[in-house]
N, C-alpha and C positions, 0 to 999 in steps of 0.2 A: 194190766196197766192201761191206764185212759190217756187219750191227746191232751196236752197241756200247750198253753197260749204265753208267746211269751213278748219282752217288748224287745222292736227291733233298735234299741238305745241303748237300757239298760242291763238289760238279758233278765229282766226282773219278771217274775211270774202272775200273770194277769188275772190266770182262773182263781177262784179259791171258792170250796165246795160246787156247786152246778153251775156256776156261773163265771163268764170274763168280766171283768170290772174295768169300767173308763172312769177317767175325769172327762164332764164335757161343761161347754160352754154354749149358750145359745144368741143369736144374733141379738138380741136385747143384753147381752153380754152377761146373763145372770149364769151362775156354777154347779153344776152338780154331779152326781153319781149315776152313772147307767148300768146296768146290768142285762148283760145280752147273752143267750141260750149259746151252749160253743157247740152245737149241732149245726153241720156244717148247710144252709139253707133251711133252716130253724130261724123265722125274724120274729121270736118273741122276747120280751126285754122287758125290765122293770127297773120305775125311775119314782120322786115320792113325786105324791098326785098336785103338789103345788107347782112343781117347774114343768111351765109350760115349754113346749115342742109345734110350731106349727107344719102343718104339713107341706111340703116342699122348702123347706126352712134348710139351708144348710149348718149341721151341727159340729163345734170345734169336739177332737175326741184328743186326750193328753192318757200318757201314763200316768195313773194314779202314785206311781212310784219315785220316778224321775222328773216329771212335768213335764215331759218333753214333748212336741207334738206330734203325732201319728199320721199327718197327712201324709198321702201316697206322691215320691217323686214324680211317678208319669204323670198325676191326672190331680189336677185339686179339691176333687170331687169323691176321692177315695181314700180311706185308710190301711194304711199297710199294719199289720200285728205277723208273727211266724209262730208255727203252730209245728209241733214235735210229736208225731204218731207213737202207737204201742211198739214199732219198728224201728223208733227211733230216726225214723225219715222227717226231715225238714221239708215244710213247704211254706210259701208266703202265702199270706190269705189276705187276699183286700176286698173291701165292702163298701160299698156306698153312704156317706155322709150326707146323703140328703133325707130328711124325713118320709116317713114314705115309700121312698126305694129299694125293691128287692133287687138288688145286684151282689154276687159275692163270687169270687173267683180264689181256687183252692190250687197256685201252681206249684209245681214241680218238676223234678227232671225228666217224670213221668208222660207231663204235660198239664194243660189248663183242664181244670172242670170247671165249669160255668152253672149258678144256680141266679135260681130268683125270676119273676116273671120281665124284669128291666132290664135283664143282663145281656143284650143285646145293646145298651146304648150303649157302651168303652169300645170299640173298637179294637183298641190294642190287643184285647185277648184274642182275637181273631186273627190275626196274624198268624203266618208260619214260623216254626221253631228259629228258622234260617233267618226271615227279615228281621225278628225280634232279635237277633244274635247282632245282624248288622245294623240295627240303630243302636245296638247301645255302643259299639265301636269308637 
């Protein structure tokens, strides 16, 4: 059994064959479909070659299911999706919405892994188990 991606709205399933699928939107507000590798710091992705992407461009990501939007509560720069191992372990996974940006962060009760050469700018995952407990209070 492989990880599957699921939304944190609808509990609807994201992957289907090798790929997550978004609804996204780009600051010129045009619509489309992204397809992004569910290898967890894997940022390759495929989108048709007319919707443009600029780079540092922040992009809207929707459940293709629900429409609902994906951005991340803590950070408006991140999207949250939850991703269910062969263990059946839950962890949130949030990823950088800005074009360009390698950030993705894989937590659990494990702990953070932090990928991507940007993942250094959130801060938050940097935090101790303990402070991240007491802010969210």
């Amino acid at each position: 059994m492989e990880n599957y991606f699921i939304c944190p709205h609808c509990r609807g399933h994201l992957k289907v064959g090798e790929f997550i699928i978004f609804r996204i939107r780009n600051q010129e507000r045009e619509k489309g479909l992204l397809l992004l590798h569910p290898e967890i710091g894997n940022y390759s992705s495929i989108k048709h070659p007319h919707f443009r992407i600029k780079e540092g461009e922040r992009i809207d990501f929707f459940c293709p299911i629900c429409m609902q939007s994906l951005d991340a509560a803590m950070d408006e720069n991140l999207v949250h999706v939850i991703m269910v191992d062969e263990k059946d372990k839950v962890h949130d996974i949030y990823f950088s919405r800005i074009a360009g940006e390698q950030s993705t962060y894989q937590v659990s009760e494990e702990g953070v892994r932090a990928t991507g050469e940007h993942s250094y700018r959130y801060t938050y995952f940097k935090m101790s188990d303990d402070m991240i407990r007491f802010l969210k209070k």
